[in-house]
VOMI-77569 format. One record per atom (N, C-alpha, C, O): residue in three letters; residue number from 1; atom name; x, y, z. Coordinates in Angstrom, 2 decimals, always signed. Example, Ala and Ser with C-alpha at 12.3 -4.5 7.8 and 13.67 -1.06 7.14 Angstrom:
// residues 2
<site><resn>ala</resn><resi>1</resi><name>N</name><east>+13.19</east><north>-5.69</north><up>+7.80</up></site>
<site><resn>ala</resn><resi>1</resi><name>CA</name><east>+12.30</east><north>-4.50</north><up>+7.80</up></site>
<site><resn>ala</resn><resi>1</resi><name>C</name><east>+13.20</east><north>-3.30</north><up>+7.80</up></site>
<site><resn>ala</resn><resi>1</resi><name>O</name><east>+14.24</east><north>-3.32</north><up>+8.46</up></site>
<site><resn>ser</resn><resi>2</resi><name>N</name><east>+12.85</east><north>-2.25</north><up>+7.08</up></site>
<site><resn>ser</resn><resi>2</resi><name>CA</name><east>+13.67</east><north>-1.06</north><up>+7.14</up></site>
<site><resn>ser</resn><resi>2</resi><name>C</name><east>+12.90</east><north>+0.03</north><up>+7.87</up></site>
<site><resn>ser</resn><resi>2</resi><name>O</name><east>+13.41</east><north>+1.14</north><up>+8.04</up></site>
//
This chain:
// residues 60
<site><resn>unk</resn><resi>1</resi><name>N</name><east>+53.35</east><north>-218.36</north><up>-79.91</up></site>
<site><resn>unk</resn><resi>1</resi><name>CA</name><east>+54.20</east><north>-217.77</north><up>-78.90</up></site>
<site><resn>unk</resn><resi>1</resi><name>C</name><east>+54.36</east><north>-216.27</north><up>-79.13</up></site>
<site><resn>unk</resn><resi>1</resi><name>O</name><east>+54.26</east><north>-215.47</north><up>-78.21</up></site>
<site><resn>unk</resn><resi>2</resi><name>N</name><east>+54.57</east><north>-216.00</north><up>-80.10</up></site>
<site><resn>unk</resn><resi>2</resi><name>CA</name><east>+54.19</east><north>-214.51</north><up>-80.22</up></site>
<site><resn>unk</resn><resi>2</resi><name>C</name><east>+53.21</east><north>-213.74</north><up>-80.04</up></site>
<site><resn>unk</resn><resi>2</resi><name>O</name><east>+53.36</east><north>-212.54</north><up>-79.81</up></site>
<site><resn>unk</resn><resi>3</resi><name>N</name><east>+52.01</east><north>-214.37</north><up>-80.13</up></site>
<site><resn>unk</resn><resi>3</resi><name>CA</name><east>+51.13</east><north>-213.57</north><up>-79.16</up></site>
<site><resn>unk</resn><resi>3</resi><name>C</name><east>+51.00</east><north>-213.39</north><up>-77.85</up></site>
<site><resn>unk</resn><resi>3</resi><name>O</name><east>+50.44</east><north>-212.43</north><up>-77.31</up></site>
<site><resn>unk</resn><resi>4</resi><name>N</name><east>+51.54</east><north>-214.32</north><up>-77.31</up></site>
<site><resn>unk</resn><resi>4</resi><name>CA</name><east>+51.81</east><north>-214.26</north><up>-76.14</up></site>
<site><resn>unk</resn><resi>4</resi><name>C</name><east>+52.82</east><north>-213.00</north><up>-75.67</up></site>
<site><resn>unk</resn><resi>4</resi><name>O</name><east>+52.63</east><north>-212.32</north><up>-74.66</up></site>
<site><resn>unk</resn><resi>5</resi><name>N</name><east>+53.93</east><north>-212.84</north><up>-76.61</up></site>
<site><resn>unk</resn><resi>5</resi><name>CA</name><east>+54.59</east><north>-211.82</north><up>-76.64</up></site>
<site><resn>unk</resn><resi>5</resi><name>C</name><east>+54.44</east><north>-210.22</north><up>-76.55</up></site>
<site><resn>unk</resn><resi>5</resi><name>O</name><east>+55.11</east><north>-209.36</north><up>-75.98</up></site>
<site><resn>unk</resn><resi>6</resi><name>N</name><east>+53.10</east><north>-210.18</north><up>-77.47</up></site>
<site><resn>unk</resn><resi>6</resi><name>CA</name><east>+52.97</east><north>-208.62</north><up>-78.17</up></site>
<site><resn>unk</resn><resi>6</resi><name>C</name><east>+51.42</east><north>-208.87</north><up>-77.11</up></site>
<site><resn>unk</resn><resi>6</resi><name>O</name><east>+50.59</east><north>-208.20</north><up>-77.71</up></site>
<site><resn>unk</resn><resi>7</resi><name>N</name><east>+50.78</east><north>-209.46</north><up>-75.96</up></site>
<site><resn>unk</resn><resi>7</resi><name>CA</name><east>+49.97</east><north>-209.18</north><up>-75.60</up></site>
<site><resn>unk</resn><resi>7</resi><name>C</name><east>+51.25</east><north>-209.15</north><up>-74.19</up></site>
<site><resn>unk</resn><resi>7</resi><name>O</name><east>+50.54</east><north>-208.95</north><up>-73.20</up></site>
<site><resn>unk</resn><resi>8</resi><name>N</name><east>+51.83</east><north>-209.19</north><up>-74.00</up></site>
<site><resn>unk</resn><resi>8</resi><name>CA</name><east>+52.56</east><north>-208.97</north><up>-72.76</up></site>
<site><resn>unk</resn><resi>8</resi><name>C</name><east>+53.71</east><north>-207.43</north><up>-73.12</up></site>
<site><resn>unk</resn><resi>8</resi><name>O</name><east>+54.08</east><north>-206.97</north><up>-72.04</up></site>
<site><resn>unk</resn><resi>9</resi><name>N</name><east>+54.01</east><north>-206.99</north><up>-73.76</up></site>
<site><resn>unk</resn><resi>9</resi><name>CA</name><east>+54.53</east><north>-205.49</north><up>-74.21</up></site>
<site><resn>unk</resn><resi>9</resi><name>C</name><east>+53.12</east><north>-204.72</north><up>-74.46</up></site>
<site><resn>unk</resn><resi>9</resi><name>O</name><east>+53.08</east><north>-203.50</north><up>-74.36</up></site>
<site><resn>unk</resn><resi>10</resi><name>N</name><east>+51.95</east><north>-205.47</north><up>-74.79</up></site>
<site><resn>unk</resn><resi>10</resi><name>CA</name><east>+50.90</east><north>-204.34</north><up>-74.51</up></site>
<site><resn>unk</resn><resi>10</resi><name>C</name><east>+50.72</east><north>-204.06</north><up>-73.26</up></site>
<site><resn>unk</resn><resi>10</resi><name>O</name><east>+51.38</east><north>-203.09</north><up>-72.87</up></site>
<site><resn>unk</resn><resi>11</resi><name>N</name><east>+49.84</east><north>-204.73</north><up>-72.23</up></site>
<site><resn>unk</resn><resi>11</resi><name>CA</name><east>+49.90</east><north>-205.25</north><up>-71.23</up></site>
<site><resn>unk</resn><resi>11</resi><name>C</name><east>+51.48</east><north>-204.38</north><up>-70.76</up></site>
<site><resn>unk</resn><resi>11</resi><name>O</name><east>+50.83</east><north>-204.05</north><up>-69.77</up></site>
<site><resn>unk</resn><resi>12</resi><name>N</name><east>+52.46</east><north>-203.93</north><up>-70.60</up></site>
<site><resn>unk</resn><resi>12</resi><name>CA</name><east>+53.59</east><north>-203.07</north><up>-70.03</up></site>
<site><resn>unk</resn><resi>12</resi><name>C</name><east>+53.29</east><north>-201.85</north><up>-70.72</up></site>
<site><resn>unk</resn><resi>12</resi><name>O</name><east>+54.22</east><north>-201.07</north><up>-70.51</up></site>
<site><resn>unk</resn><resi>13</resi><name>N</name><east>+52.27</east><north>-201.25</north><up>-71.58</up></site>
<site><resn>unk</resn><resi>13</resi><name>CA</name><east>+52.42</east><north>-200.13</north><up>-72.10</up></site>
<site><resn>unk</resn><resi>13</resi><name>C</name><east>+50.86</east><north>-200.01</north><up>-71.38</up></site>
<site><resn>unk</resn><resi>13</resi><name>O</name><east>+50.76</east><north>-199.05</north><up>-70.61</up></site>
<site><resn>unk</resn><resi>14</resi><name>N</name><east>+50.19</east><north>-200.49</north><up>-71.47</up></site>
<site><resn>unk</resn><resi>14</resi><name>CA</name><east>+48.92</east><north>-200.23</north><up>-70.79</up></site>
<site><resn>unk</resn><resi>14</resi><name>C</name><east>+49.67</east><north>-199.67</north><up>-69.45</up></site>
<site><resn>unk</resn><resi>14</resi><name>O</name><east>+50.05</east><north>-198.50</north><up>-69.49</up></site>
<site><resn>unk</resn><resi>15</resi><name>N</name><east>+49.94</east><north>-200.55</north><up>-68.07</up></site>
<site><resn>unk</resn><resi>15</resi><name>CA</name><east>+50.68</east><north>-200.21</north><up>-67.16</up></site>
<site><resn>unk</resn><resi>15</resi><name>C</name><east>+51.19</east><north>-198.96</north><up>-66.88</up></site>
<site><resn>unk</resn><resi>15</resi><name>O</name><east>+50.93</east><north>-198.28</north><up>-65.89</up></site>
<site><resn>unk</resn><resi>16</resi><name>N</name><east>+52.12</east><north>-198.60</north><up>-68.02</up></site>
<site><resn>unk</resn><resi>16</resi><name>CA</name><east>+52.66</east><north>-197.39</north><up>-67.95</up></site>
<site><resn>unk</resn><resi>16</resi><name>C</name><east>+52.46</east><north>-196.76</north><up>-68.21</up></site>
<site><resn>unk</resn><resi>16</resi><name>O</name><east>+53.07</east><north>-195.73</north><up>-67.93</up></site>
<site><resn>unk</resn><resi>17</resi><name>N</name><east>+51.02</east><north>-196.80</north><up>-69.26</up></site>
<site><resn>unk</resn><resi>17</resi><name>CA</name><east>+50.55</east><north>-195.54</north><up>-69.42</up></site>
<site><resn>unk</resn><resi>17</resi><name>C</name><east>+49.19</east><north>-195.12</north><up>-68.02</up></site>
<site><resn>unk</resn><resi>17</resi><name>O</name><east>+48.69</east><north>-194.02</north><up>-67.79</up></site>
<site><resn>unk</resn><resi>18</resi><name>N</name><east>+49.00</east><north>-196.10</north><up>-67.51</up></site>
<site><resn>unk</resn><resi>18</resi><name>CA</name><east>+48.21</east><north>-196.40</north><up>-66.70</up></site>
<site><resn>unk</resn><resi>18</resi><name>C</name><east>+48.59</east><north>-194.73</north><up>-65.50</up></site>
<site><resn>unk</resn><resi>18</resi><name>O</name><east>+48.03</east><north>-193.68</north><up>-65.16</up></site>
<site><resn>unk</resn><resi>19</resi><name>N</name><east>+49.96</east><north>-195.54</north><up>-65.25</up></site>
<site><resn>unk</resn><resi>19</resi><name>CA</name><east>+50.79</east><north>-195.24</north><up>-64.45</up></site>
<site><resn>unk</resn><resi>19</resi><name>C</name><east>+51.32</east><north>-193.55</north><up>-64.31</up></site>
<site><resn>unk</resn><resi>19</resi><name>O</name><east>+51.26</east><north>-192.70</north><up>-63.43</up></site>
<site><resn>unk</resn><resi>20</resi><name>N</name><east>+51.81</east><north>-193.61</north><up>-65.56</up></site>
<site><resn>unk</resn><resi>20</resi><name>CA</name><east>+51.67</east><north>-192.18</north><up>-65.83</up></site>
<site><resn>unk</resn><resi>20</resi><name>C</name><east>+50.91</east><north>-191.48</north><up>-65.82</up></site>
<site><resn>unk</resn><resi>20</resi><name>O</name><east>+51.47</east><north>-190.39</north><up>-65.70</up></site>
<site><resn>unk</resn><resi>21</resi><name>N</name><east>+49.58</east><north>-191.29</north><up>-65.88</up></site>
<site><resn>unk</resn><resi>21</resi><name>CA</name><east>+48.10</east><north>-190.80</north><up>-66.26</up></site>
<site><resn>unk</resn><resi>21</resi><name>C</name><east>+48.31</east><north>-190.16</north><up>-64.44</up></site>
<site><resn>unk</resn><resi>21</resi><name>O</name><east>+48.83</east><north>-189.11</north><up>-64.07</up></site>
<site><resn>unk</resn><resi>22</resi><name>N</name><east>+47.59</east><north>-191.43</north><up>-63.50</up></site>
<site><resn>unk</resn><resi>22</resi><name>CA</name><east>+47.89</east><north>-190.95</north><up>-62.18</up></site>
<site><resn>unk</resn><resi>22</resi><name>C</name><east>+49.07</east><north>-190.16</north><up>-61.99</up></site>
<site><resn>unk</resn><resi>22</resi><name>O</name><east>+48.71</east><north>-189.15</north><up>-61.38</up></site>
<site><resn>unk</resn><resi>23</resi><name>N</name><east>+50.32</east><north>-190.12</north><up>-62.21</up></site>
<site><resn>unk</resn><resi>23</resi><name>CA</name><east>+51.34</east><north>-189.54</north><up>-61.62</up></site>
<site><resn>unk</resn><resi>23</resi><name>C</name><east>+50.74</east><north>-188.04</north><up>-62.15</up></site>
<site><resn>unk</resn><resi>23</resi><name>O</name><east>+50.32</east><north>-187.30</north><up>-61.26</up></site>
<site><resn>unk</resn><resi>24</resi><name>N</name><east>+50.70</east><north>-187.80</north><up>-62.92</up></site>
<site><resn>unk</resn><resi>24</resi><name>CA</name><east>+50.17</east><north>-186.53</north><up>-63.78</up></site>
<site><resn>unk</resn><resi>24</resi><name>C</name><east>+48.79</east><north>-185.91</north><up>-63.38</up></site>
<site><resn>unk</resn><resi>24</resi><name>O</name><east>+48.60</east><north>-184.72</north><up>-63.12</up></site>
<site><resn>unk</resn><resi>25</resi><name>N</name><east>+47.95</east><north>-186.81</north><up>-63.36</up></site>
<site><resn>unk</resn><resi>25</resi><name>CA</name><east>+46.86</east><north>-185.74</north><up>-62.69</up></site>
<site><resn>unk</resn><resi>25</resi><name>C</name><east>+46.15</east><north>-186.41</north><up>-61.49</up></site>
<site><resn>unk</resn><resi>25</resi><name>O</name><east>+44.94</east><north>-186.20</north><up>-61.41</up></site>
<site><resn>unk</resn><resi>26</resi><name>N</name><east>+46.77</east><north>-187.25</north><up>-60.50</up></site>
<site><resn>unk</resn><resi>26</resi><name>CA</name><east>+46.56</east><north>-187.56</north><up>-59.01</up></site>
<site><resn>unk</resn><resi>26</resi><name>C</name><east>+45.31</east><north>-187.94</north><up>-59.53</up></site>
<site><resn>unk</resn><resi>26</resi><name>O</name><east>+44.89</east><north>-187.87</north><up>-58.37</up></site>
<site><resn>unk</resn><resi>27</resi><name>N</name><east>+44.32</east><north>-188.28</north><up>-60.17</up></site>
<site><resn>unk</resn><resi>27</resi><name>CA</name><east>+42.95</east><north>-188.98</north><up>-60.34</up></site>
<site><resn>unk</resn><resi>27</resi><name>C</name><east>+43.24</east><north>-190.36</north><up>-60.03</up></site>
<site><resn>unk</resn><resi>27</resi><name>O</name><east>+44.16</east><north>-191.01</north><up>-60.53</up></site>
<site><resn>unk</resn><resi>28</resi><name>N</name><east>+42.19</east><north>-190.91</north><up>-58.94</up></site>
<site><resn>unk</resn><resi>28</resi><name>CA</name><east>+42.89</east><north>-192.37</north><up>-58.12</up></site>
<site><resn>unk</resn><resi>28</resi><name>C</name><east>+41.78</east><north>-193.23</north><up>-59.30</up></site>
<site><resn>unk</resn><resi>28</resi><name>O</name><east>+41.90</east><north>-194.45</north><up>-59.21</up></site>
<site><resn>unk</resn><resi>29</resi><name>N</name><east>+40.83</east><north>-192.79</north><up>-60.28</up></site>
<site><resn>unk</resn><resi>29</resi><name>CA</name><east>+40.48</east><north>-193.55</north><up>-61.40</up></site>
<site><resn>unk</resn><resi>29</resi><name>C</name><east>+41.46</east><north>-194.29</north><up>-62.15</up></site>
<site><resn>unk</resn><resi>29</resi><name>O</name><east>+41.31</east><north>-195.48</north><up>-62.43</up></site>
<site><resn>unk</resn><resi>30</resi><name>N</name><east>+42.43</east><north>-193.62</north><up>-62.47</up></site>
<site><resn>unk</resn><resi>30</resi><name>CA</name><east>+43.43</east><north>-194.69</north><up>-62.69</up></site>
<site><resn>unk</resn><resi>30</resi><name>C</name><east>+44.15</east><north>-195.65</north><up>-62.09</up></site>
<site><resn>unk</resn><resi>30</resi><name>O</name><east>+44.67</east><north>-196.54</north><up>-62.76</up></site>
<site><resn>unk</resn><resi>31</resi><name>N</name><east>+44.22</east><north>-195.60</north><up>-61.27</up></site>
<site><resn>unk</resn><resi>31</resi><name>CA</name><east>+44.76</east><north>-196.47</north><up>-60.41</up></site>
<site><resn>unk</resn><resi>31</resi><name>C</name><east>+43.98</east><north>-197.82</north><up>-60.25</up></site>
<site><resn>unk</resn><resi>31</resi><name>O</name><east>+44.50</east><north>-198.93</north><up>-60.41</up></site>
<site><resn>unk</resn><resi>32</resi><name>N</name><east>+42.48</east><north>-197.57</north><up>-59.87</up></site>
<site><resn>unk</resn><resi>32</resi><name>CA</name><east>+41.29</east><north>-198.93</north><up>-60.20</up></site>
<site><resn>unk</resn><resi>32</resi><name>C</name><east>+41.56</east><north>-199.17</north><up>-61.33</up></site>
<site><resn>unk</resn><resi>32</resi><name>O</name><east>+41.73</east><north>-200.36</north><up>-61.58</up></site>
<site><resn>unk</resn><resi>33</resi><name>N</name><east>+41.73</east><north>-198.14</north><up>-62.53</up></site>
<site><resn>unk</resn><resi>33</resi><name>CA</name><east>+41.29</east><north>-199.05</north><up>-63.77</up></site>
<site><resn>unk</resn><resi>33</resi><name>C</name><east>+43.29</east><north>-199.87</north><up>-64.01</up></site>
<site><resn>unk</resn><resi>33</resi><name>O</name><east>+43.61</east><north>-200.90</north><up>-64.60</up></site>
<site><resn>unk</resn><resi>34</resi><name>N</name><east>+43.90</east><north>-199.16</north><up>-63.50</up></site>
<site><resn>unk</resn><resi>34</resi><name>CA</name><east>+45.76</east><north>-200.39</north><up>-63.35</up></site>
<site><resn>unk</resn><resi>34</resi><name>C</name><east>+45.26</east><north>-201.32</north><up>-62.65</up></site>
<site><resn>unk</resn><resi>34</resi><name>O</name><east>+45.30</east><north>-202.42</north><up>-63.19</up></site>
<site><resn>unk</resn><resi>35</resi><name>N</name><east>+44.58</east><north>-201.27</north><up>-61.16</up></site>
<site><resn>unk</resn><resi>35</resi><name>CA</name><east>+44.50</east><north>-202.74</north><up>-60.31</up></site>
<site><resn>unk</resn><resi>35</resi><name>C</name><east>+43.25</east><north>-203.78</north><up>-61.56</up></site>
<site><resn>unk</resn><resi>35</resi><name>O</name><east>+43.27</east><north>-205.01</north><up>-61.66</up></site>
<site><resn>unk</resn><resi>36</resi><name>N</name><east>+42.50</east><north>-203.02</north><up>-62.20</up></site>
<site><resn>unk</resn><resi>36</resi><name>CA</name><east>+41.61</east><north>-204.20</north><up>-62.83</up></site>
<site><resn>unk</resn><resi>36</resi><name>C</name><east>+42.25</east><north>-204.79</north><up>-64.15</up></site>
<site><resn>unk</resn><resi>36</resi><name>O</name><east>+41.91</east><north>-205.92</north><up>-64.50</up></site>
<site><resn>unk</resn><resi>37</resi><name>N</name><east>+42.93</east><north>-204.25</north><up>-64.70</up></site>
<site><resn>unk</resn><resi>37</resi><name>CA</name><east>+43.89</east><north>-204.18</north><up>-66.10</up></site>
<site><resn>unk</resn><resi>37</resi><name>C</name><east>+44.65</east><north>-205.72</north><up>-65.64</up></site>
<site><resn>unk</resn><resi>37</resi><name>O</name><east>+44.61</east><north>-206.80</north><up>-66.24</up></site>
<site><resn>unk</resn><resi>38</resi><name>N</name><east>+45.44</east><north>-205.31</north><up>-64.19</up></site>
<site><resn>unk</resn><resi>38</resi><name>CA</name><east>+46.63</east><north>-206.19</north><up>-63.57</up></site>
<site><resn>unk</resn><resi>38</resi><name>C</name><east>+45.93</east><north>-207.42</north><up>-63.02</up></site>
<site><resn>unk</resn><resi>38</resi><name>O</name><east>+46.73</east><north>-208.35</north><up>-63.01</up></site>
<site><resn>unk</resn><resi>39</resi><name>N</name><east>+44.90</east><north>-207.74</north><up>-62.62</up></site>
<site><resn>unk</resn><resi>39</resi><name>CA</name><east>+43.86</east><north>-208.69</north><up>-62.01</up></site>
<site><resn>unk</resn><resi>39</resi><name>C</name><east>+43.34</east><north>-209.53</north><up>-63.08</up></site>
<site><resn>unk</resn><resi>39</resi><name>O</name><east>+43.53</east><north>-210.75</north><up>-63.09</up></site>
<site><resn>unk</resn><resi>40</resi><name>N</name><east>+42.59</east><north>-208.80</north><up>-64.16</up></site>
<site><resn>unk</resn><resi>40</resi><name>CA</name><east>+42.64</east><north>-209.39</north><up>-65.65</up></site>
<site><resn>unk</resn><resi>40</resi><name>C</name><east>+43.74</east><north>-210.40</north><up>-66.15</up></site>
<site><resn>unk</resn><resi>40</resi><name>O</name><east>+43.52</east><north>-211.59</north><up>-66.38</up></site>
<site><resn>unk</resn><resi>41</resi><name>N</name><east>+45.16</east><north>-209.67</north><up>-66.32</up></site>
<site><resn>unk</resn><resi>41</resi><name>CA</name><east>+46.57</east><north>-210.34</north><up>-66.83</up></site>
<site><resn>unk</resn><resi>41</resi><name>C</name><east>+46.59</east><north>-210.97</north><up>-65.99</up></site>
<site><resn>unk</resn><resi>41</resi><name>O</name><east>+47.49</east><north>-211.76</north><up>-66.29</up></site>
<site><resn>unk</resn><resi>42</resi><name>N</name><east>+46.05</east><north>-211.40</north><up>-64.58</up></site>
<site><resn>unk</resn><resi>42</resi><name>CA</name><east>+46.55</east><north>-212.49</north><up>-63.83</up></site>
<site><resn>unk</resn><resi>42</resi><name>C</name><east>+45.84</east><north>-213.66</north><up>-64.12</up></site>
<site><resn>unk</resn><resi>42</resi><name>O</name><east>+46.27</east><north>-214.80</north><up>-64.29</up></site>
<site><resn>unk</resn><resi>43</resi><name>N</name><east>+44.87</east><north>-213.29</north><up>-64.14</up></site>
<site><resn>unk</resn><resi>43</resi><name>CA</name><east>+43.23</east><north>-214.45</north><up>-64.00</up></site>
<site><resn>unk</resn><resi>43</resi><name>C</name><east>+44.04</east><north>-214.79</north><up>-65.51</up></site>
<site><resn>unk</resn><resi>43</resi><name>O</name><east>+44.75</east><north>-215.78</north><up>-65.35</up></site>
<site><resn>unk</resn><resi>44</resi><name>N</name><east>+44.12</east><north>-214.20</north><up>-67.03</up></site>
<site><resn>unk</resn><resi>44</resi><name>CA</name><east>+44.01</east><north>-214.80</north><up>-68.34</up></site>
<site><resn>unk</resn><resi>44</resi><name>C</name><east>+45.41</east><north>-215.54</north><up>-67.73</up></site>
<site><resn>unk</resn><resi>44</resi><name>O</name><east>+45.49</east><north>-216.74</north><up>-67.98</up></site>
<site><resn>unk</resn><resi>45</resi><name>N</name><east>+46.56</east><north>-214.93</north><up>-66.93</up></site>
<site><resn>unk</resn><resi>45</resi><name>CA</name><east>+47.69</east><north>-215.96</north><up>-67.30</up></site>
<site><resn>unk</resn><resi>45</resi><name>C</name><east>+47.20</east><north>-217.33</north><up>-66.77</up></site>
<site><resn>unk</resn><resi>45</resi><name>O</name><east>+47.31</east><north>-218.39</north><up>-67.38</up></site>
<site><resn>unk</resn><resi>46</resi><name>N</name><east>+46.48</east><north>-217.08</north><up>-65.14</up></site>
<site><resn>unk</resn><resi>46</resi><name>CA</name><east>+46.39</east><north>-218.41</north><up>-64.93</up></site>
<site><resn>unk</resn><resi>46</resi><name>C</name><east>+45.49</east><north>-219.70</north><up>-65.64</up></site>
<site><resn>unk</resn><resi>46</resi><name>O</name><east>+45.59</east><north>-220.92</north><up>-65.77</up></site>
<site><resn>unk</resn><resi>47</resi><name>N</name><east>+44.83</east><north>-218.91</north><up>-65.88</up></site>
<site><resn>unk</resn><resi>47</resi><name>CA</name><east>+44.22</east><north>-219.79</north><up>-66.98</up></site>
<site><resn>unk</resn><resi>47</resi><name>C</name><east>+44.62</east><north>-220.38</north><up>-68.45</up></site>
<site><resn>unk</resn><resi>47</resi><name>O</name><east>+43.96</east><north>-221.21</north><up>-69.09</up></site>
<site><resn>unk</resn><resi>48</resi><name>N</name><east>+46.21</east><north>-219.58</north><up>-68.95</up></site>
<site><resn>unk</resn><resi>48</resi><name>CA</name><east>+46.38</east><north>-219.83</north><up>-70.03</up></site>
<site><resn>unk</resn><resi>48</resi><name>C</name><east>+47.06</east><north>-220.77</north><up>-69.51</up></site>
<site><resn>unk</resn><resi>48</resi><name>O</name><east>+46.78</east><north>-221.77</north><up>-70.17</up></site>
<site><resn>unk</resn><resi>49</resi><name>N</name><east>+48.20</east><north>-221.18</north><up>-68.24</up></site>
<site><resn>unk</resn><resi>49</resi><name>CA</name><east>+49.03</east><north>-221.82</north><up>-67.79</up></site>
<site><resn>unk</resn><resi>49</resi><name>C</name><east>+48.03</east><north>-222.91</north><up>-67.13</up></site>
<site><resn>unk</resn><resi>49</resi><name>O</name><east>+48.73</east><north>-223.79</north><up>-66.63</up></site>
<site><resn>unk</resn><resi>50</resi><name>N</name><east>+46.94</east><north>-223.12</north><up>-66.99</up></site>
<site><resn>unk</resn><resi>50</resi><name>CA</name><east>+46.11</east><north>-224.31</north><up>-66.83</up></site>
<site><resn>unk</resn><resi>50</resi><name>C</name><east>+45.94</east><north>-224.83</north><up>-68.18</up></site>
<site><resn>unk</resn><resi>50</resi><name>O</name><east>+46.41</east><north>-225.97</north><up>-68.25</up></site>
<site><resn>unk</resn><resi>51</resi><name>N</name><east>+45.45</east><north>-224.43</north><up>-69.28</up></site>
<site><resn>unk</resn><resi>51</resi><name>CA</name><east>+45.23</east><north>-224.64</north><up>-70.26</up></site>
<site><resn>unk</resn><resi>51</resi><name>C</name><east>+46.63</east><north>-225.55</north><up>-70.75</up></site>
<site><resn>unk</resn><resi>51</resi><name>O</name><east>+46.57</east><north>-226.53</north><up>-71.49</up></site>
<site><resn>unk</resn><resi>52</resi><name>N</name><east>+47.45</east><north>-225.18</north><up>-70.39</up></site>
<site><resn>unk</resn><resi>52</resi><name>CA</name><east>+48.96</east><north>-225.76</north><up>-71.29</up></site>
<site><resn>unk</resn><resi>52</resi><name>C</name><east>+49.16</east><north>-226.91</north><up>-70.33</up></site>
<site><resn>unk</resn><resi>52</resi><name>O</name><east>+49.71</east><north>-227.90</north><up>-70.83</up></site>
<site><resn>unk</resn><resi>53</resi><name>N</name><east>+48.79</east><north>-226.98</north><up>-68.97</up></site>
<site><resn>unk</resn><resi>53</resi><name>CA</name><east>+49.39</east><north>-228.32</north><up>-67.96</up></site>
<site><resn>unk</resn><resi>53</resi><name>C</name><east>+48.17</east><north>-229.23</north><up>-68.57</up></site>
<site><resn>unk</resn><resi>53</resi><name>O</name><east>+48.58</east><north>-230.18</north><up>-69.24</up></site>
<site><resn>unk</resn><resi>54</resi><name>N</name><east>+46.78</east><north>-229.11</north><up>-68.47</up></site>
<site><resn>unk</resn><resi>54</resi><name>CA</name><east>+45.91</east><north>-229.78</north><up>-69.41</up></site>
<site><resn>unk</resn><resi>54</resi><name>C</name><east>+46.04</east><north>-230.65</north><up>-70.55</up></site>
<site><resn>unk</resn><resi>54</resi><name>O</name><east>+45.68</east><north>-231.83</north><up>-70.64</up></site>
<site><resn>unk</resn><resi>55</resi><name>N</name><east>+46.88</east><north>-229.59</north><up>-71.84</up></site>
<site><resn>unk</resn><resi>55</resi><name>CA</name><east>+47.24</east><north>-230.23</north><up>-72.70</up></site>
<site><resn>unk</resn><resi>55</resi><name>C</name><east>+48.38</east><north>-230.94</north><up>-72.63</up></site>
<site><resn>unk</resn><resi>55</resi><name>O</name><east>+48.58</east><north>-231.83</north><up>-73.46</up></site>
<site><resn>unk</resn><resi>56</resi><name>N</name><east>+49.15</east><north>-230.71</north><up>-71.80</up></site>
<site><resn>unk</resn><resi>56</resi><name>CA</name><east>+50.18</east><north>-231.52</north><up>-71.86</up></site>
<site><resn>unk</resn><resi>56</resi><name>C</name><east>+50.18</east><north>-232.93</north><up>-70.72</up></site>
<site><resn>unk</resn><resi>56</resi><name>O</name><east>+51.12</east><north>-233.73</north><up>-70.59</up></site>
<site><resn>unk</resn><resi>57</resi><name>N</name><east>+48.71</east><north>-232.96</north><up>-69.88</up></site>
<site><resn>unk</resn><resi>57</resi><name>CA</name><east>+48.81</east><north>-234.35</north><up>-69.21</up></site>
<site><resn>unk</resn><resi>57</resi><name>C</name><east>+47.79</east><north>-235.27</north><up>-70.42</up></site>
<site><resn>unk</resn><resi>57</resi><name>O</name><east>+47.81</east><north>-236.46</north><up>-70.72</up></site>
<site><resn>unk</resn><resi>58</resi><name>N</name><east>+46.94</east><north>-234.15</north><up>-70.93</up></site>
<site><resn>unk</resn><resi>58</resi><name>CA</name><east>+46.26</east><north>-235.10</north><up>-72.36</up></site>
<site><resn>unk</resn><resi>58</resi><name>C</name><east>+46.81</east><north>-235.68</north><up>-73.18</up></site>
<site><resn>unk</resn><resi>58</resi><name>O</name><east>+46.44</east><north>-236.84</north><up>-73.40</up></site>
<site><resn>unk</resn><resi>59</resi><name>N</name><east>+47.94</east><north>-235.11</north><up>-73.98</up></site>
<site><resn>unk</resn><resi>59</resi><name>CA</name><east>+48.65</east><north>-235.15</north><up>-74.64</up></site>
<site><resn>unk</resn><resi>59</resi><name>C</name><east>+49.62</east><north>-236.33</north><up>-74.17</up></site>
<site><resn>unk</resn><resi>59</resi><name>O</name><east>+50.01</east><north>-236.98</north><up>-75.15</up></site>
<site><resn>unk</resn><resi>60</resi><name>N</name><east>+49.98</east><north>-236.65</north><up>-73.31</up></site>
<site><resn>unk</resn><resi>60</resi><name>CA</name><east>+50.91</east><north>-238.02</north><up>-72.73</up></site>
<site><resn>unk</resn><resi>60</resi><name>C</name><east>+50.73</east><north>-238.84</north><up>-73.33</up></site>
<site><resn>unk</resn><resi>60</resi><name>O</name><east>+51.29</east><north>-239.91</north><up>-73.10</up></site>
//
């Protein structure tokens, strides 16, 4: 569970640094590389949250 943790405060520092980068020098490169960063964290969550309903109808 803690990795889960310290890859989700990375994952908010990526973001913001993401975030900041564009605000600072208007380059819309950052911005693709935040939407692919954020598309990534979605696809691994859903898959980590398949992975756990899996084990837990196996597991019954």
């Amino acid at each position: 569970m803690i990795i889960v943790r310290l890859l989700v405060v990375v994952l908010l520092i990526v973001v913001a640094a993401l975030g900041l980068a564009w605000l600072v020098t208007g380059n819309r490169l950052h911005l693709v590389r935040l939407g692919r960063v954020l598309r990534f964290a979605m696809v691994a969550a859903l898959v980590g949250a398949l992975l756990y309903v899996v084990e837990r109808v196996v597991l019954r």
